[in-house]
KOLBA-557983 format. One record per residue (C-alpha): residue in three letters; y negated, z negated, x negated; residue number from 1. Coordinates in nm, 2 decimals. Each point is the difference from the previous one (the first is absolute). Layout:
BEGIN
{residu=Ala	yy=Y	zz=Z	xx=X	num=NUM}
...
This chain:
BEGIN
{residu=Unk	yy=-5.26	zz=-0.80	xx=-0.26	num=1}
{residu=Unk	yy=-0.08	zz=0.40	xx=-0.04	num=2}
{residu=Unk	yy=0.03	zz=0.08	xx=-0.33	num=3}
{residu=Unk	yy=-0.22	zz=0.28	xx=0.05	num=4}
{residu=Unk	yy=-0.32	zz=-0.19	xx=0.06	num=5}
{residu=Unk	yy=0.06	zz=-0.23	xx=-0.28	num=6}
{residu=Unk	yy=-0.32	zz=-0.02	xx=-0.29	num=7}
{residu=Unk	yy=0.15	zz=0.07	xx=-0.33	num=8}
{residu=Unk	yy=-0.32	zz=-0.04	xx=-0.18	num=9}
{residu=Unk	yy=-0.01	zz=-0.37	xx=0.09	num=10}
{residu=Unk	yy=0.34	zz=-0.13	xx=-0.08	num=11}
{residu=Unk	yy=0.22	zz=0.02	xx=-0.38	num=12}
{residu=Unk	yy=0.26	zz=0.23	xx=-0.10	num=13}
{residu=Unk	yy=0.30	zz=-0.32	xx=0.04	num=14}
{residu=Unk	yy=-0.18	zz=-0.05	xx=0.37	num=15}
{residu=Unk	yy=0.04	zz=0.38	xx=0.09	num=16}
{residu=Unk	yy=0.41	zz=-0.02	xx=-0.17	num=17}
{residu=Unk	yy=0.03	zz=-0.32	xx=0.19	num=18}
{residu=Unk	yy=-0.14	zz=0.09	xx=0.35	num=19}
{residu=Unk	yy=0.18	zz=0.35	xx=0.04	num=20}
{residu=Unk	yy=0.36	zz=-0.15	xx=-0.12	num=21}
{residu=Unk	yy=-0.02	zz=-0.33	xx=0.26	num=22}
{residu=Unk	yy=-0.12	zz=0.21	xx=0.24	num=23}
{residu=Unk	yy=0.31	zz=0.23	xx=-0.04	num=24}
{residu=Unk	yy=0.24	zz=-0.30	xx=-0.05	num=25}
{residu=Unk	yy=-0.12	zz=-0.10	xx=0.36	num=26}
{residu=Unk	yy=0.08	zz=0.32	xx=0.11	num=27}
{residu=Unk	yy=0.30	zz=0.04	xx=-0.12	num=28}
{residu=Unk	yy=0.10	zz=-0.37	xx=0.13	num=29}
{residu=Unk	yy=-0.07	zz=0.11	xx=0.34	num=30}
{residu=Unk	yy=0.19	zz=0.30	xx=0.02	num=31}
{residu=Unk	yy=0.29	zz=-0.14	xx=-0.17	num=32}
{residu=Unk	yy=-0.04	zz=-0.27	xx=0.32	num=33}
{residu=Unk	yy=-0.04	zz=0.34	xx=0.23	num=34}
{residu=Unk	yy=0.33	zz=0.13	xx=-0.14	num=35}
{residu=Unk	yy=0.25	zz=-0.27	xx=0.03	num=36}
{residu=Unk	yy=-0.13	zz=-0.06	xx=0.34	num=37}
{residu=Unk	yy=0.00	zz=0.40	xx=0.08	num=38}
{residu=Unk	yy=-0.32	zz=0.00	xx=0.09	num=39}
{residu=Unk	yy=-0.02	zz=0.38	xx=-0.03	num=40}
{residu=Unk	yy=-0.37	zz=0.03	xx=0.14	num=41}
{residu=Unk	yy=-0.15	zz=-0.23	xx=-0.26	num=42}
{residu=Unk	yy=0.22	zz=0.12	xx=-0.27	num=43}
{residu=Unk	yy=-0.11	zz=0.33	xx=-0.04	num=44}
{residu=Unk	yy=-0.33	zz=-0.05	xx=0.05	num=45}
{residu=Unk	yy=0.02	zz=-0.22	xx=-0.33	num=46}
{residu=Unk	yy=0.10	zz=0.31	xx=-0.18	num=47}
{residu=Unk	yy=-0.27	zz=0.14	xx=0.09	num=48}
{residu=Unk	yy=-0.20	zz=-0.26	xx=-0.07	num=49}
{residu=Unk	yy=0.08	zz=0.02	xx=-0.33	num=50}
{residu=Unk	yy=-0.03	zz=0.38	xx=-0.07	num=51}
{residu=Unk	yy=-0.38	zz=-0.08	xx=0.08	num=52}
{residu=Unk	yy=-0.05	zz=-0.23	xx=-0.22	num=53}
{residu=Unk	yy=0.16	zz=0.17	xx=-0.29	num=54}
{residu=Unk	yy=-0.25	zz=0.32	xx=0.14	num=55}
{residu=Unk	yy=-0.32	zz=-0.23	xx=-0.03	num=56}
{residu=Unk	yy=0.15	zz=-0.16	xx=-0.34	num=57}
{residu=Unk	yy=0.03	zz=0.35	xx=-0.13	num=58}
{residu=Unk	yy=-0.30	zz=0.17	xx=0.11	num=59}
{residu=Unk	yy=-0.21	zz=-0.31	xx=-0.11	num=60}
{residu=Unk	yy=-0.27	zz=0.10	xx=-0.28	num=61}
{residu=Unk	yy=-0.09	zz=-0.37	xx=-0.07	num=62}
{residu=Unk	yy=0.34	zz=-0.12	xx=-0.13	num=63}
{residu=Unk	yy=0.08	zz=0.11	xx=-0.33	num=64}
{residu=Unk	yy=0.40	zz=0.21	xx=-0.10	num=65}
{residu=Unk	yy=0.18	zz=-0.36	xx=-0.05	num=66}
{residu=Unk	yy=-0.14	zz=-0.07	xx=0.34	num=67}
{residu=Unk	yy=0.09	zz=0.29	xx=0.17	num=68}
{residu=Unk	yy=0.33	zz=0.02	xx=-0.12	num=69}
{residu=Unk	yy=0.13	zz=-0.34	xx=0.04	num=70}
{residu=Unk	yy=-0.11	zz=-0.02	xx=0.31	num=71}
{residu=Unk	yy=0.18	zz=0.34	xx=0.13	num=72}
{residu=Unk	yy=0.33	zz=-0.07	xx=-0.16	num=73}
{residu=Unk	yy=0.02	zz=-0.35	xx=0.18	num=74}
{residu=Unk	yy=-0.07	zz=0.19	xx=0.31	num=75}
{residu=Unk	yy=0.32	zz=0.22	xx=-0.05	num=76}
{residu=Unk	yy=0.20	zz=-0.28	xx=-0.13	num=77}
{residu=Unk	yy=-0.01	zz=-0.19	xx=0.30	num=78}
{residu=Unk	yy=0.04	zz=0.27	xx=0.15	num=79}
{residu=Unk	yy=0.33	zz=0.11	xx=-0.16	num=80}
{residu=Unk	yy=0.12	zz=-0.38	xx=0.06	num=81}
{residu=Unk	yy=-0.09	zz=0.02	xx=0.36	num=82}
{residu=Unk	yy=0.11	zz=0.35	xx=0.12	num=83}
{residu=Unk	yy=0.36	zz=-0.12	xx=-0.15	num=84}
{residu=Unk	yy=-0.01	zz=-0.33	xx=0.18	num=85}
{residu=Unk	yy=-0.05	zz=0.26	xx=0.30	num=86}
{residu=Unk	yy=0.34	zz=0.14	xx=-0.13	num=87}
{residu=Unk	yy=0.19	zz=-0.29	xx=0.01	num=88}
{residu=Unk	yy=-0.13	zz=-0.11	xx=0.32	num=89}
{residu=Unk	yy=0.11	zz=0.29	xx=0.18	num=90}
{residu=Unk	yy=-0.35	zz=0.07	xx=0.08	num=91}
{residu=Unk	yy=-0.05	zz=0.31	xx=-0.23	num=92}
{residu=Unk	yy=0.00	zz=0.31	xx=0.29	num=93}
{residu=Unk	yy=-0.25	zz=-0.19	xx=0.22	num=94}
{residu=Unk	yy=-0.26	zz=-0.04	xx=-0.32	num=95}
{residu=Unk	yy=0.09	zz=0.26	xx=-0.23	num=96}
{residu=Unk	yy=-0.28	zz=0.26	xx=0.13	num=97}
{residu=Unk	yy=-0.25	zz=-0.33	xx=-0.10	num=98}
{residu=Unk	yy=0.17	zz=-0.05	xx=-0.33	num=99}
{residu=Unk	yy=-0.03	zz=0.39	xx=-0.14	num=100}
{residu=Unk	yy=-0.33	zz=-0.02	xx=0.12	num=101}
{residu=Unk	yy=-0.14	zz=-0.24	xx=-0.20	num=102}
{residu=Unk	yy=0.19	zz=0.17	xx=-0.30	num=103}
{residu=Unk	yy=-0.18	zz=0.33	xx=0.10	num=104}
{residu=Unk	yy=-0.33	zz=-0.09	xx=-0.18	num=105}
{residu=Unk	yy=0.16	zz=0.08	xx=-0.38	num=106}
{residu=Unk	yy=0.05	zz=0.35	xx=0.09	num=107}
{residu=Unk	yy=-0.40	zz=0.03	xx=0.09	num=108}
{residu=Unk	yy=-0.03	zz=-0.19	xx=-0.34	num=109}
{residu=Unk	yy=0.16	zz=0.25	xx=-0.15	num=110}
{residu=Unk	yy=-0.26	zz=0.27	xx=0.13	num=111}
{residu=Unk	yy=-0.29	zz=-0.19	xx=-0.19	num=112}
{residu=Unk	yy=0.15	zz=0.06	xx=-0.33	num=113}
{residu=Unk	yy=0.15	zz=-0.18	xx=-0.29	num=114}
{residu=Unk	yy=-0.24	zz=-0.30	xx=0.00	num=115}
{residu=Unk	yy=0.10	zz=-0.12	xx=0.39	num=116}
{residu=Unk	yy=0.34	zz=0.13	xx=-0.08	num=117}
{residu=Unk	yy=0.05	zz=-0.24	xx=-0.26	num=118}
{residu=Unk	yy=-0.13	zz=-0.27	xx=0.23	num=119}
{residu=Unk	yy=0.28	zz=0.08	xx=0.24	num=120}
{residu=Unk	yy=0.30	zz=-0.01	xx=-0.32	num=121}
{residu=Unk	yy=0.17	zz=-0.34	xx=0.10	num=122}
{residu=Unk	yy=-0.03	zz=0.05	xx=0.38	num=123}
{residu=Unk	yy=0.18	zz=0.34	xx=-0.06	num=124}
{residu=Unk	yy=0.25	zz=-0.18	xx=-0.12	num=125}
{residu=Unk	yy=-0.01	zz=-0.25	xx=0.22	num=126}
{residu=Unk	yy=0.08	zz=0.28	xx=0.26	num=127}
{residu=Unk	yy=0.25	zz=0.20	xx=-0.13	num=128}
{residu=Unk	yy=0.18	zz=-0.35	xx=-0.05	num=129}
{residu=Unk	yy=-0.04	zz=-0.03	xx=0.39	num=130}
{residu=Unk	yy=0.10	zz=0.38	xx=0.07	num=131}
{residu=Unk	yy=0.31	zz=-0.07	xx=-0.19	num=132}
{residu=Unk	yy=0.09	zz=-0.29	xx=0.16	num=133}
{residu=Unk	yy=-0.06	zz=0.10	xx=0.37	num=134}
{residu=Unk	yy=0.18	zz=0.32	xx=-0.11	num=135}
{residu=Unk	yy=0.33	zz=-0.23	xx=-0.01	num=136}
{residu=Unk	yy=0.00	zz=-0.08	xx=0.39	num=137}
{residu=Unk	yy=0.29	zz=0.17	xx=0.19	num=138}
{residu=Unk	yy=-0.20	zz=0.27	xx=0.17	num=139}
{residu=Unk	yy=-0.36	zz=0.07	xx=-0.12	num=140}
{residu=Unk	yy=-0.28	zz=0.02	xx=0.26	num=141}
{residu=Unk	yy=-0.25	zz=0.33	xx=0.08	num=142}
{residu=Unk	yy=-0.28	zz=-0.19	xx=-0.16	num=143}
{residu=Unk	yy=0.18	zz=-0.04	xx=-0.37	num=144}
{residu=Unk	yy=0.00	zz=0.41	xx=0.01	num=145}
{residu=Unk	yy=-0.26	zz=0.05	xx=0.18	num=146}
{residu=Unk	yy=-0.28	zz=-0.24	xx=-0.20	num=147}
{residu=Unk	yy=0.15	zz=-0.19	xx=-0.26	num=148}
{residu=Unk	yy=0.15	zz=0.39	xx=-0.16	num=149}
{residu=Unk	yy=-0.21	zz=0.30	xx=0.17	num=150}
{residu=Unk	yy=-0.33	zz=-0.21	xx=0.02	num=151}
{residu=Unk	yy=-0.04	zz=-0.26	xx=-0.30	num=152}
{residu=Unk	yy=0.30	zz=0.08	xx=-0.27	num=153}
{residu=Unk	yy=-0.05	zz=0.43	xx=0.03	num=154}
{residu=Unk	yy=-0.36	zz=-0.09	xx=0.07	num=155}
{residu=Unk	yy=-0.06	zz=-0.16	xx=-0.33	num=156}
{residu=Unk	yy=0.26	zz=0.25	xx=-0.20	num=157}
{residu=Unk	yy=-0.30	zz=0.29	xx=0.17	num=158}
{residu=Unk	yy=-0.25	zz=-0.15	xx=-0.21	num=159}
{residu=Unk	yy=0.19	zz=-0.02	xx=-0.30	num=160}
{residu=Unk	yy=0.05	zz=0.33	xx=-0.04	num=161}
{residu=Unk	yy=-0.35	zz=0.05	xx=0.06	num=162}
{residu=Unk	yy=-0.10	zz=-0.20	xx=-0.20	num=163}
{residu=Unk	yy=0.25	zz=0.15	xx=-0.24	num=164}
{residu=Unk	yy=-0.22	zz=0.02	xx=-0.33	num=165}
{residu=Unk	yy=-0.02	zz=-0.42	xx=-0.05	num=166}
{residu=Unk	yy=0.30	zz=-0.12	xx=-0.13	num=167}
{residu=Unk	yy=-0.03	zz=-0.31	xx=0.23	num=168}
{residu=Unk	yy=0.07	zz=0.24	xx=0.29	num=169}
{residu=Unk	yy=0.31	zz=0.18	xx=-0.19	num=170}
{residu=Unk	yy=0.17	zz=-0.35	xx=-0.04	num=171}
{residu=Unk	yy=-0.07	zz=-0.11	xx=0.38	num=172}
{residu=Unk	yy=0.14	zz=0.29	xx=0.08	num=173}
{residu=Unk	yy=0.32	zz=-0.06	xx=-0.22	num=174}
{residu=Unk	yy=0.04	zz=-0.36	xx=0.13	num=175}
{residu=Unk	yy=-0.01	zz=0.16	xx=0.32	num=176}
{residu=Unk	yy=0.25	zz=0.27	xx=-0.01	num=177}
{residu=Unk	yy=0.26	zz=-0.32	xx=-0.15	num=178}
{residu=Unk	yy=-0.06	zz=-0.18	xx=0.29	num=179}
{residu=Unk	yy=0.07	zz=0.30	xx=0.25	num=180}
{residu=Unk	yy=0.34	zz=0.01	xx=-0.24	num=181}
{residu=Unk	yy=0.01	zz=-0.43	xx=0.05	num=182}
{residu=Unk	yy=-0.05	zz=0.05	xx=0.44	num=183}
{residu=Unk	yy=0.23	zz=0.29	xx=-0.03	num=184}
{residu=Unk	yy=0.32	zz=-0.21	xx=-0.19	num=185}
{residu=Unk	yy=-0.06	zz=-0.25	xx=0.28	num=186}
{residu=Unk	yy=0.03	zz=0.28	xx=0.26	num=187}
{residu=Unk	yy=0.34	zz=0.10	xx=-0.17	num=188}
{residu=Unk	yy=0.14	zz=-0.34	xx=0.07	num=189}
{residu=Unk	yy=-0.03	zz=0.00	xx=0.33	num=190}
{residu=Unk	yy=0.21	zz=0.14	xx=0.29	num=191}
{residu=Unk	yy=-0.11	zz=0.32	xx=0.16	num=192}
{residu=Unk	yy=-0.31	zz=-0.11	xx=0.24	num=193}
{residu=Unk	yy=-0.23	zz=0.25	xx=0.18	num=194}
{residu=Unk	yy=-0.34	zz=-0.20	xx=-0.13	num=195}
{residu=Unk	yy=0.17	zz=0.01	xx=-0.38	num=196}
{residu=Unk	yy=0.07	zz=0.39	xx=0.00	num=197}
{residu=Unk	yy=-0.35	zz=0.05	xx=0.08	num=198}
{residu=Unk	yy=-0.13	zz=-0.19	xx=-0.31	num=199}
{residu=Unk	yy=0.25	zz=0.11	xx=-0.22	num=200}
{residu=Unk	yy=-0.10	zz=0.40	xx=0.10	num=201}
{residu=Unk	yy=-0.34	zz=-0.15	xx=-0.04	num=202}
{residu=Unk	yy=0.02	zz=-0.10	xx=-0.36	num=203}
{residu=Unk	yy=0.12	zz=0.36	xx=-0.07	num=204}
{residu=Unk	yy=-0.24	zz=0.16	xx=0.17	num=205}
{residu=Unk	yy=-0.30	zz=-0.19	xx=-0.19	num=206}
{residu=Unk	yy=0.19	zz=0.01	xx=-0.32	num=207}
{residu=Unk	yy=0.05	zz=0.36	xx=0.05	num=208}
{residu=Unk	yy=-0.39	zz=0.06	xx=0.10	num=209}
{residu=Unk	yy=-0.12	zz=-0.18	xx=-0.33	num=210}
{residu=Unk	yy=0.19	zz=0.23	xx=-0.20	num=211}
{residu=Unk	yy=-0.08	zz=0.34	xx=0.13	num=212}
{residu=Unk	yy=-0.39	zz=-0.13	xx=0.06	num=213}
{residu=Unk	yy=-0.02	zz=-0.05	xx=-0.40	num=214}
{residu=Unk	yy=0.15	zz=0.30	xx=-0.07	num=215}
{residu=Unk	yy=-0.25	zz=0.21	xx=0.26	num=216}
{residu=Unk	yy=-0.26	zz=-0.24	xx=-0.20	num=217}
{residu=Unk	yy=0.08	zz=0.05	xx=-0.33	num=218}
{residu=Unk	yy=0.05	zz=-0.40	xx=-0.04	num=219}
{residu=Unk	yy=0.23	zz=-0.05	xx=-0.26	num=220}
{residu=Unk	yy=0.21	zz=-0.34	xx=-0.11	num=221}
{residu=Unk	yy=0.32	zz=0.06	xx=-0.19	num=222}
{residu=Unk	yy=0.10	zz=-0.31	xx=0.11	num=223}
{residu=Unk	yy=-0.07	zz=-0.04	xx=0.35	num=224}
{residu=Unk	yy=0.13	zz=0.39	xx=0.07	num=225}
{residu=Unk	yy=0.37	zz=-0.08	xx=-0.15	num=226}
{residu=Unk	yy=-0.02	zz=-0.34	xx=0.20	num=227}
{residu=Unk	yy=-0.03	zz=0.21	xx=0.31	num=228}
{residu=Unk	yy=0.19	zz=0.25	xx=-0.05	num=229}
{residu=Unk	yy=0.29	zz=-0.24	xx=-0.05	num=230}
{residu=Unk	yy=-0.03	zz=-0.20	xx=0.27	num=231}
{residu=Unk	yy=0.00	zz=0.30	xx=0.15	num=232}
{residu=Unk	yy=0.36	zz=0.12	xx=-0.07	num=233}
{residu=Unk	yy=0.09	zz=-0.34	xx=0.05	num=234}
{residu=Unk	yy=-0.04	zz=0.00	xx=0.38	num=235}
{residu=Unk	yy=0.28	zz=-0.04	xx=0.21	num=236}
{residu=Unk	yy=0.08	zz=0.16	xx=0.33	num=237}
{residu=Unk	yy=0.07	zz=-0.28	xx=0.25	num=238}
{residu=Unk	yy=0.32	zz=-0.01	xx=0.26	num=239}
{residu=Unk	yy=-0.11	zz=0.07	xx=0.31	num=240}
C-alpha cells in the first residue's frame, strides 16, 4: 500500500489511526524477521522505509495534530525497539548509517518551528534513549559522531538557540545539554578507545560552542549557562 496516495476525504478518523499503525506493525514485523536473520540489505532499507512514512504523516494537511502526532511517535518507537535489537544482534555497524538516518528528520522539524517541533517531542526522546544506549558499546562507530552528534543532536541544539525567544526551544535545548552530560558519563566508564575519545572531545566542543554562541547572541538562561559551565569543569582528561 503507499500511504501517500491514500484518499483521506473518503475514509474516518479510526480508519486513518488504524491503517497507518497496521501498516507500521507489518513493517516493523518484517524487519525484526530481517534482523535476526541478518539480512542487512532489507534491514536498513526498513528504516528507511519508515522515516518516509513518518515524512508523509507529518507533512500531511488532511490529518488533524492527534493524527499527526501519533502516528510520528510510533514511527520512532519502533524504531528505538528495532535499532537496539540491531545492538544485541551484533548487527549495529553494518546498519547504523540507516538507523541515524531515519532519526535525522526531527532536526529538520525543528527548523519549521515550535508547532512541528512539538510533533517530533516523544520521538526525541525516543532517540536520545537510543543514543544513550548505543553509546554503551565498547568502541563507538564514525557514524554515532559523525550523524547521530554533529548532524541530528548539534543540529537540533542550532535551532534552539535560534529559536531562542520561545521557551519551548530554551527547554529542548536544556534536555539536550543533560543528555550530552548522560553520553558523556557513559564515555567515562569505558576503557580508553580511539572512537570514544573522539565523542567525548565532541561533547565539549558542542557544549563549549553553545555557550560562547549565546553569549555573542545575547541569549540568556540562568539555568542552562551554569549547567554548562559546570559540566564544563567537570571534564576529565583521559589516559592516553
Amino acid at each position: 500500500m503507499d500511504l501517500t496516495k491514500v484518499n483521506y476525504k473518503n475514509i474516518s478518523y479510526h480508519q486513518e489511526i488504524y491503517i497507518r499503525t497496521t501498516y507500521l506493525s507489518t513493517l516493523y514485523d518484517i524487519i525484526e524477521r530481517s534482523i535476526e536473520l541478518e539480512k542487512i540489505d532489507i534491514t536498513r532499507r526498513g528504516f528507511l522505509s519508515i522515516q518516509k512514512i513518518s515524512l508523509s504523516v507529518a507533512n500531511d494537511e488532511n490529518l488533524d495534530d492527534y493524527v499527526r502526532q501519533r502516528i510520528v511517535e510510533n514511527s520512532y518507537l519502533i524504531t528505538k525497539f528495532l535499532a537496539l535489537k540491531c545492538v544485541e544482534k551484533g548487527i549495529y555497524r553494518m546498519v547504523s548509517e540507516a538507523i541515524f538516518y531515519s532519526f535525522s528528520l526531527i532536526r529538520h522539524a525543528f527548523k519549521k518551528g515550535a508547532y512541528y517541533a512539538s510533533l517530533y517531542d516523544r520521538a526525541l526522546q525516543y532517540f536520545f534513549v537510543t543514543l544513550i544506549e548505543i553509546a554503551k558499546e565498547d568502541s563507538i562507530d564514525i557514524n554515532y559522531w559523525n550523524i547521530g552528534l554533529n548532524d541530528i543532536m548539534w543540529g537540533i541544539a542550532e535551532e534552539c538557540l535560534y529559536h531562542f525567544n520561545d521557551q519551548y526551544f530554551q527547554n529542548t535545548l536544556e534536555h539536550i545539554i543533560g543528555k550530552f552530560d548522560n553520553i558523556k558519563k557513559v564515555i567515562e566508564s569505558k576503557e580508553n578507545k580511539l572512537d570514544n575519545e573522539k565523542t567525548y572531545f565532541l561533547i565539549r566542543v558542542h557544549l563549549e560552542t553553545i555557550l560562547n554562541t549565546m553569549n555573542q547572541r545575547n541569549l540568556h538562561n540562568t539555568e542552562i549557562e551554569e549547567k554548562i559551565s559546570s559540566l564544563l569543569k567537570d571534564f576529565k582528561e583521559k589516559e592516553k
